[in-house]
C-alpha positions in Angstrom: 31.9 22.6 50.2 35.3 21.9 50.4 37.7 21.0 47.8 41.0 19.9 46.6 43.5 19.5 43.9 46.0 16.1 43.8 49.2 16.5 42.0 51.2 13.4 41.9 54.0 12.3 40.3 56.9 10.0 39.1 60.7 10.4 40.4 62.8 8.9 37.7 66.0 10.7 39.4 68.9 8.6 40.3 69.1 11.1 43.1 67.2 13.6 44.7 66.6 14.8 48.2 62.4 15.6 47.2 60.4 17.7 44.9 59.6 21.4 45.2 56.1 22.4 44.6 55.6 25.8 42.6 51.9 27.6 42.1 50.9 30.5 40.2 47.3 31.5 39.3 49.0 32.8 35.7 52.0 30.5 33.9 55.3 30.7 34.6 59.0 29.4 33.9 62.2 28.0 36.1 63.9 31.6 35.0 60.5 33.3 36.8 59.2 31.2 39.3 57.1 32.0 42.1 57.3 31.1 45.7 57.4 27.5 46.8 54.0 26.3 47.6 55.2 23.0 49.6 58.1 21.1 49.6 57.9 16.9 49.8 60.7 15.0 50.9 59.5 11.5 50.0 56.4 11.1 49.3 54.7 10.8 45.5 51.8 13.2 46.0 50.3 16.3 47.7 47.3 17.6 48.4 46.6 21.8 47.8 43.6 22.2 50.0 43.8 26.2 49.7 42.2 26.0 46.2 38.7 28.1 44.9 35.6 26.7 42.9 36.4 27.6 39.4 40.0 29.2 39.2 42.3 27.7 37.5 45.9 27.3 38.8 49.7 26.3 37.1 51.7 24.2 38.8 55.4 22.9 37.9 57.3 20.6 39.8 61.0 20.2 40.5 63.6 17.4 42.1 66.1 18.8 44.1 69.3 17.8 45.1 70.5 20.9 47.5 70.5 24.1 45.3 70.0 21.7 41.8 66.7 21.2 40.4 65.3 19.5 37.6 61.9 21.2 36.6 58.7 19.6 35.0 56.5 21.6 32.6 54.0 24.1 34.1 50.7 22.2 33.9 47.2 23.9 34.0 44.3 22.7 36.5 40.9 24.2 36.8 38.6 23.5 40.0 35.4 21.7 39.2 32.4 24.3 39.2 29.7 21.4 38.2 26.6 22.8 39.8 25.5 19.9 41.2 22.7 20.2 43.7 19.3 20.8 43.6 18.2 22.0 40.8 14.4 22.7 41.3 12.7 22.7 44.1 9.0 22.8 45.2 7.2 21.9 48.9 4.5 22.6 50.9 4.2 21.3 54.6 0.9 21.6 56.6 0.7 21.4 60.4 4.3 20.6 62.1 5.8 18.9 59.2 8.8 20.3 58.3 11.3 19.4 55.6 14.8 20.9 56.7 16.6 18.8 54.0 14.9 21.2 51.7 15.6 24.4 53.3 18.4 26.4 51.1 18.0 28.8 54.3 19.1 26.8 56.5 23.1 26.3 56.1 23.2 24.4 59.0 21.7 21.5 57.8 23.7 18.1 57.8 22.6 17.9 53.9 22.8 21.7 52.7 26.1 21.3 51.4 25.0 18.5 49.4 21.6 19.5 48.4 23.0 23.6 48.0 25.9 24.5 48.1 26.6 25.0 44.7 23.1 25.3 42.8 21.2 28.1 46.0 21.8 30.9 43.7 20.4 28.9 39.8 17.3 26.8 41.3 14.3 27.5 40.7 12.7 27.3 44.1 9.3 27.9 45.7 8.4 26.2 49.5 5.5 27.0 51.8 4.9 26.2 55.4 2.0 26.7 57.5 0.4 25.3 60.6 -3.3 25.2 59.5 -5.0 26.1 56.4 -4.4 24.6 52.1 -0.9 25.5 51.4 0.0 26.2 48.0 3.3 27.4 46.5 3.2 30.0 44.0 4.0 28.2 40.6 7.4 28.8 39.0 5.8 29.3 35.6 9.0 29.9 33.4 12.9 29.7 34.4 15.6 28.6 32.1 18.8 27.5 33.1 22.0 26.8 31.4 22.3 22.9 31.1 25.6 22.3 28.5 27.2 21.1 31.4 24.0 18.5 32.1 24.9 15.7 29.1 26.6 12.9 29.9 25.7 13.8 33.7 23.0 12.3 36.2 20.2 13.8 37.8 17.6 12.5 40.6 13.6 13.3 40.2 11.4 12.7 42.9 7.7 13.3 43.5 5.7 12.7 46.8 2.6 14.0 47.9 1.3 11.7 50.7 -1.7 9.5 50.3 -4.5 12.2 50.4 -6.8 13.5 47.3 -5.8 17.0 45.9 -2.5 17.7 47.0 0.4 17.5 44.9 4.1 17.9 43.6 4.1 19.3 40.0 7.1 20.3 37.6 7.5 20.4 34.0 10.7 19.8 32.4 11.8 21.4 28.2 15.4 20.2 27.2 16.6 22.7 24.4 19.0 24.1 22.3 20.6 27.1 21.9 17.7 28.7 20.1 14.9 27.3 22.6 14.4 24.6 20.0 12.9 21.5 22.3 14.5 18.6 21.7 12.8 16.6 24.8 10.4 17.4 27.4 9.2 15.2 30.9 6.4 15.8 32.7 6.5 14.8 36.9 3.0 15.0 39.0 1.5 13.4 42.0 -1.3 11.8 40.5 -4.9 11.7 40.3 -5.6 9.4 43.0 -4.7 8.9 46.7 -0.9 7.4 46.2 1.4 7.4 43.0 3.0 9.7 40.5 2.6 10.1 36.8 6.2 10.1 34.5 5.7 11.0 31.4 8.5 11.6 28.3 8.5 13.0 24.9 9.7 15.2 22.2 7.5 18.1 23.3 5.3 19.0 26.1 2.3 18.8 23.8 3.3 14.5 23.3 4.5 13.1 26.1 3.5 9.5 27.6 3.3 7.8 30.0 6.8 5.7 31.0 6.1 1.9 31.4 5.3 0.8 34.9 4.6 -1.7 37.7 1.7 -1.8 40.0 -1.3 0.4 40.1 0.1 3.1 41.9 3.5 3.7 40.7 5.8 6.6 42.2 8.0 8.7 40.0 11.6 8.2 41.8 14.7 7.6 40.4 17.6 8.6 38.0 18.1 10.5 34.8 21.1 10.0 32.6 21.0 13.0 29.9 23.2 11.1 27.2 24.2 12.4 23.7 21.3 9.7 22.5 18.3 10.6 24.4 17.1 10.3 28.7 17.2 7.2 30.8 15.6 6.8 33.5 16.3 4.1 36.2 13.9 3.8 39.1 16.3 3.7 42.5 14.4 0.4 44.1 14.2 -1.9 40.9 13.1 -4.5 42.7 9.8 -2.9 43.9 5.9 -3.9 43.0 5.2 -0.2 42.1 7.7 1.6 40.1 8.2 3.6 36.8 10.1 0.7 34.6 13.9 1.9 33.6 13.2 3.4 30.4 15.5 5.0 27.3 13.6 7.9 25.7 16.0 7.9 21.9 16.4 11.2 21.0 19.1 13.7 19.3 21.2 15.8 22.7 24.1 16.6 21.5 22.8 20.7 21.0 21.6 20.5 24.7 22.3 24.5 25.9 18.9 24.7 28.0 16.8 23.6 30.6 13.4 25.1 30.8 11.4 24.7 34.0 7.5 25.7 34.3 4.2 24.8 36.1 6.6 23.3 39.4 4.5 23.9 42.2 3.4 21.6 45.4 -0.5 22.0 47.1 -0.9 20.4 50.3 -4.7 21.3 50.9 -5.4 19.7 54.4 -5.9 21.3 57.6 -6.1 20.8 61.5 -9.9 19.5 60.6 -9.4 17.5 58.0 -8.8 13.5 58.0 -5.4 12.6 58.3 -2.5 12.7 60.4 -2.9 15.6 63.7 0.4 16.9 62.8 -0.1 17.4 59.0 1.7 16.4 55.9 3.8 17.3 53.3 4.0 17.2 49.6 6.9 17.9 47.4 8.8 18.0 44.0 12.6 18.3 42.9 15.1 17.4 40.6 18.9 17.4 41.7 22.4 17.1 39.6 24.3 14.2 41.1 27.9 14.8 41.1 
């Protein structure tokens, strides 16, 4: 993925013929400066495209009038290296269903920069494909993953599992501190029946219930804002008949350090003899960091 750094400025200078652009990956002074990274005749802003995810550079800018120049302070700026991304992953595909959105293999793919380009090597990940025959993922039972970055951020939770009886997306979700204390927990499944999801919140795996909903089968699908003062969730068509209602579960997360991940799994149990569609299905579950 690429990415950039913008450095802009103000010419208050009666006269001056541009500004000199100096970089260094350590600081520096005018009495040791290093070699001129650009130099801008006119304009009030430029662009360092040769920049890497995570280092941190020091700039300082100068006006020039021939040999004269008039230096700015050396300023620090560190590239962003906010996993965002998928974060958990699980899918199974029967027959010749095939999910390539989903494929953290395949680099190729018009979204794999979005979807992995930053988060391939933290997800926790399981996918299964087959032509014929139940498909089952093997269960990520227990991953944790740094989430201090995730407050104030928000994330995208989807379930789907087609309209057929058995199969399913699963993933359970433990937001903790430091010392594994949970301080909130959500649980995602396809559910019991041939259409919708089950949502459920709480402080604890052990309490959660259900989110308020519309309609009798209602899909889990939609945002979550991790704020200091607990999770929101906002389904992303508000205007549907079956939906998870938006919904603020109030809780304490300003010690978030953790995200625990277990039971995330997806079963797609139908084969070439089963009822259905003659090129298969799919069923999956994920949850993504938004940028």
């Amino acid at each position: 993925m690429s990415i950039k750094i913008k450095v802009s400025w103000d010419d208050h200078n009666v006269v001056s013929e541009g500004v000199r652009i100096y970089r260094s990956n350590t600081t520096f002074t005018p009495s040791n400066l290093p070699a001129v990274l650009a130099t801008v005749p006119t304009l009030d802003e430029y662009e360092d495209l040769d920049v890497i995810e995570g280092q941190t550079y020091f700039y300082m800018l100068a006006a020039y009038l021939g040999e004269q120049e008039v230096f700015t302070e050396c300023f620090e700026v560190k590239t962003d290296l906010t996993p965002t991304g998928i974060w958990a992953l699980a899918v199974a595909c029967w027959g010749t269903v095939t999910l390539p959105q989903f494929n953290k293999d395949l680099i190729n793919e018009a979204t794999w920069p979005e979807n992995f380009s930053k988060t391939q090597d933290i997800i926790s990940y399981v996918r299964a494909y087959n032509a014929t025959g139940n498909i089952t993922t093997p269960a990520v039972n227990n991953k944790v993953i740094d989430a201090s970055i995730l407050l104030g951020k928000r994330m995208f939770i989807q379930v789907v599992a087609g309209t057929f009886l058995g199969n399913y997306g699963r993933m359970y979700l433990e937001f903790m501190d430091a010392s594994n204390n949970v301080l909130a927990a959500i649980i995602v499944n396809k559910a019991n029946n041939n259409f919708g999801s089950t949502l459920q919140i709480g402080n604890t795996l052990a309490n959660v219930v259900n989110v308020p909903s519309i309609g009798t089968y209602p899909t889990a699908n939609g945002y979550l804002d991790i704020l200091p003062t607990g999770i929101k969730y906002t389904p992303v068509n508000p205007a549907a008949t079956t939906r998870f209602n938006e919904y603020l579960f109030s809780k304490d997360l300003t010690s978030l350090a953790k995200l625990r991940i277990s039971q995330l799994a997806a079963y797609q149990p139908h084969n070439t003899g089963s009822t259905g569609s003659p090129t298969g299905s799919s069923a999956h579950v994920y949850l993504k960091l938004l940028p």
